[in-house]
N, C-alpha and C positions, 0 to 999 in steps of 0.2 A: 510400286518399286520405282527410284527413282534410277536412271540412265545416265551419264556424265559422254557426252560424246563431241564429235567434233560439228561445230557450227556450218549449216549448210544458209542461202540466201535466203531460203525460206523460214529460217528464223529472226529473221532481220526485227519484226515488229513485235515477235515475244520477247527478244534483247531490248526493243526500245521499253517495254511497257515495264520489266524490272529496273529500269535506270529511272523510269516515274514512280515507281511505287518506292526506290530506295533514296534517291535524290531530288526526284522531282523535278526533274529535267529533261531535256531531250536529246536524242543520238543524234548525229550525221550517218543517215543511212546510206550511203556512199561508202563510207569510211568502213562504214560495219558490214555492206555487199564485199568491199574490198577484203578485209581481214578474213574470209572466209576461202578467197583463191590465191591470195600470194604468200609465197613462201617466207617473205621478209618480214611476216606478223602469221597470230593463228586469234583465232574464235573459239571456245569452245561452252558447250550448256551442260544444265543439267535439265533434265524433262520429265517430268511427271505425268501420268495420261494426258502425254499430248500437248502437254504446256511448258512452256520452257520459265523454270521457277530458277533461275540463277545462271551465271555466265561467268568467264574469264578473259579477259584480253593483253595481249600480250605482243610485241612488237620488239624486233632486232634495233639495234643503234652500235654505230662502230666511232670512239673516239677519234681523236689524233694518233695516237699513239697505236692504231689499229685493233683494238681491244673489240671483242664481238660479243656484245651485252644483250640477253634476251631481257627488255625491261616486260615483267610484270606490272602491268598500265590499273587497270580494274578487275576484282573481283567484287560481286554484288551478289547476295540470294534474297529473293521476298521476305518480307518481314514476318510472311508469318509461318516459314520452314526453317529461320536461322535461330542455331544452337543445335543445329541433328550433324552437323558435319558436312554439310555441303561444301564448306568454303574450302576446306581443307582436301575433297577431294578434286575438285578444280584447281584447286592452287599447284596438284600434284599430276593430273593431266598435261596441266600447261608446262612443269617443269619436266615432265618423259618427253612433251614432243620439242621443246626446246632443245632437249641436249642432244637430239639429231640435226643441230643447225650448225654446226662445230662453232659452238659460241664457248665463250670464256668463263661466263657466268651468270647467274640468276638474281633479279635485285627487285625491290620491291619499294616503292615509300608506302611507310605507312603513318597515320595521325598519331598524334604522341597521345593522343586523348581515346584514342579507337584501342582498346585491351581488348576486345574480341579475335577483330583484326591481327592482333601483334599473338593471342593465342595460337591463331589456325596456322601461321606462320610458322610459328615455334614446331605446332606440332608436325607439319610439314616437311621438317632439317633446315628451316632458315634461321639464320640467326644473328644477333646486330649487337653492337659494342652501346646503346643507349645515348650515344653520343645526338646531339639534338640540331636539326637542320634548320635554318629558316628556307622558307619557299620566298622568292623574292621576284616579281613580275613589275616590266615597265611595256607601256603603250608603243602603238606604232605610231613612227614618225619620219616622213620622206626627207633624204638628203637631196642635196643637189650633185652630189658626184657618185658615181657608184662604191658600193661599201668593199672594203678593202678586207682580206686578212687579217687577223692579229696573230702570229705567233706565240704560243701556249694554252692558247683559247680555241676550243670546241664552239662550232654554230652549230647545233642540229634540228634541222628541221622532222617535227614530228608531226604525225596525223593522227589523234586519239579516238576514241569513240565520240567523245564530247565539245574539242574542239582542235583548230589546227594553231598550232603552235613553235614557238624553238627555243632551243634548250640550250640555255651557256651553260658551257663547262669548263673550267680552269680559272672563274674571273680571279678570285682573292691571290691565285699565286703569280702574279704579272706585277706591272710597276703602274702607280692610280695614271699614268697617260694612257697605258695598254687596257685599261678596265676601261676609262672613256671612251678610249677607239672602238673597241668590243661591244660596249653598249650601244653605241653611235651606230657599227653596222647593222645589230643586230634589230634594232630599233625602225631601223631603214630597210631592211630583207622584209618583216615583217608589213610592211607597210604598202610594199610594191605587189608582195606576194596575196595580200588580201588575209593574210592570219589575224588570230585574234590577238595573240601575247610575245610576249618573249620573258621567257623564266631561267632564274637559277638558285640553284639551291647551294647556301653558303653554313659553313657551321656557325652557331651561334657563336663558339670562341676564339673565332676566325672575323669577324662581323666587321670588326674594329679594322680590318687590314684596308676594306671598299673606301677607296676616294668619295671626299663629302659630298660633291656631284651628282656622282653615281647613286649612293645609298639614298640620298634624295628625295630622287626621282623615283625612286622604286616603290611600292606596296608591298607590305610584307603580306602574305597569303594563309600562312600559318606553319606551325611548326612538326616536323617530321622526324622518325628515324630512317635511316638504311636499315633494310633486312637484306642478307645474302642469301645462297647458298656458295659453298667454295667449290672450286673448280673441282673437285675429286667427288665433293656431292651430287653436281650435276652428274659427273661420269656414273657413279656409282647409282642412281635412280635410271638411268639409261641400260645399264645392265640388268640392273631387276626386271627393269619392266621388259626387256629381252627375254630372259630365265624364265619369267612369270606369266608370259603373255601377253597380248595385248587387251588393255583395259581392265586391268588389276594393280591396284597401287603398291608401288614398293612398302615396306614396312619399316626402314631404314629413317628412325625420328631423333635429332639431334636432341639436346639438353635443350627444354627455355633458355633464358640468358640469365637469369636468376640464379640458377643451378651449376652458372659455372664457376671454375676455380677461377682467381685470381689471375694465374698463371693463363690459363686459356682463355679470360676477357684481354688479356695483353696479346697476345697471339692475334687473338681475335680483330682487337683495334687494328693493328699491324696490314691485318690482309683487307680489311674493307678501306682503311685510308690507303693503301695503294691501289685500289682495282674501283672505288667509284668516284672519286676526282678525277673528269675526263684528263 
């Protein structure tokens, strides 16, 4: 039987050895000792006699605008348990213990190419307008004066399982001087601070708006959607899993995104471009 529970340190090196077996990569065990005792991210596995065959990570971020976003970061199961439903129950762990952080909302990127992913998701109650993201990342590079503000723009520095990083948010809707300020500091935070990137994720038909400068300099990384849940989704997986117990998944499954009406992909659009451009 498999177990879904919450990540202690001593899962630190069965979390690393699924991030080899899925990506072939390796963790920042640090990152991943940390995500197990602070309240501003969580960890969570699943375990099989004593093996941990899959995990969740997941970490708080608060715009400008003070918005309290549990970003859904990773979910990963071994390659050779995925298709039983693991993903989906981790995806739904992560989102009970989330909506006891009085966050806003649940959000997830996922690969435009990853349909397993965008399944477990769906079956989950997230759900996303198909609207298409690029991932857009530029190198670290030291100024000479300390990095300023930009007004409209989100710097968030984040700490994933994989690497440390920050994350613009707002660039496309500023004037192209405010995009190059924005990149400049951002470019320069990451550089003093010893990170590896600085990312953002722009819409492909928003792309056009980035000063030539800017777009540049940047690598695209690849392309993505937003998956949500809406704020009343959250609420309402926080009640069940109340009513229900602890460690039994709500049963509360939205539509795919395919299955919805017209009328509700408009709805839909509506509330993820307000609530994920920091």
């Amino acid at each position: 039987m498999t177990v879904v529970r919450n990540a202690t340190p001593a899962d630190v090196e069965g979390v690393a050895a699924v991030v080899r077996d899925v990506w072939a990569r390796e963790i920042l065990p640090e990152v991943c000792r940390a995500q197990t005792e602070d309240d501003t991210s969580g960890l969570w596995v699943a375990v099989e006699e004593g093996h941990v065959v899959g995990f969740a990570s997941a970490f708080l971020t608060v715009n400008e605008a003070q918005d309290r976003r549990w970003e859904l970061d990773l979910v990963a199961v071994t390659p050779a348990l995925q298709g039983q439903g693991l993903g989906e129950r981790l995806i739904r762990r992560a989102c009970q213990d989330g909506a006891q952080r009085d966050i806003a909302l649940v959000r997830a990127l996922v690969r435009v190419g990853n349909v397993a992913s965008q399944k477990a998701f769906g079956r989950a109650g997230f759900m996303t307008d198909r609207r298409v993201y690029h991932l857009l990342q530029w190198s670290p590079r030291p100024a000479r004066t300390p990095a300023a503000a930009v007004d409209g723009v989100s710097l968030l520095p984040v700490d994933t399982l994989v690497y440390r990083g920050l994350w613009i948010e707002g660039l496309e809707d500023v004037s192209p001087i405010r995009q190059s300020s924005a990149v400049a500091a951002a470019r320069s935070i990451i550089a003093r601070g010893g990170r590896l990137t600085a990312g953002a994720l722009v819409a492909a038909d928003r792309e056009h708006l980035l000063a030539a400068g800017v777009r540049s300099r940047a690598e695209t990384i690849g392309a993505y959607y937003w998956f949500v849940t809406p704020i009343s989704a959250a609420g309402t997986q926080r009640q069940t899993m109340l009513r229900h117990g602890p460690g039994q998944c709500p049963q509360r499954v939205v539509d795919f995104p395919h299955q919805l009406t017209e009328r509700q992909h408009e709805d839909l659009r509506s509330h993820i471009r307000s609530r994920v451009s920091g």
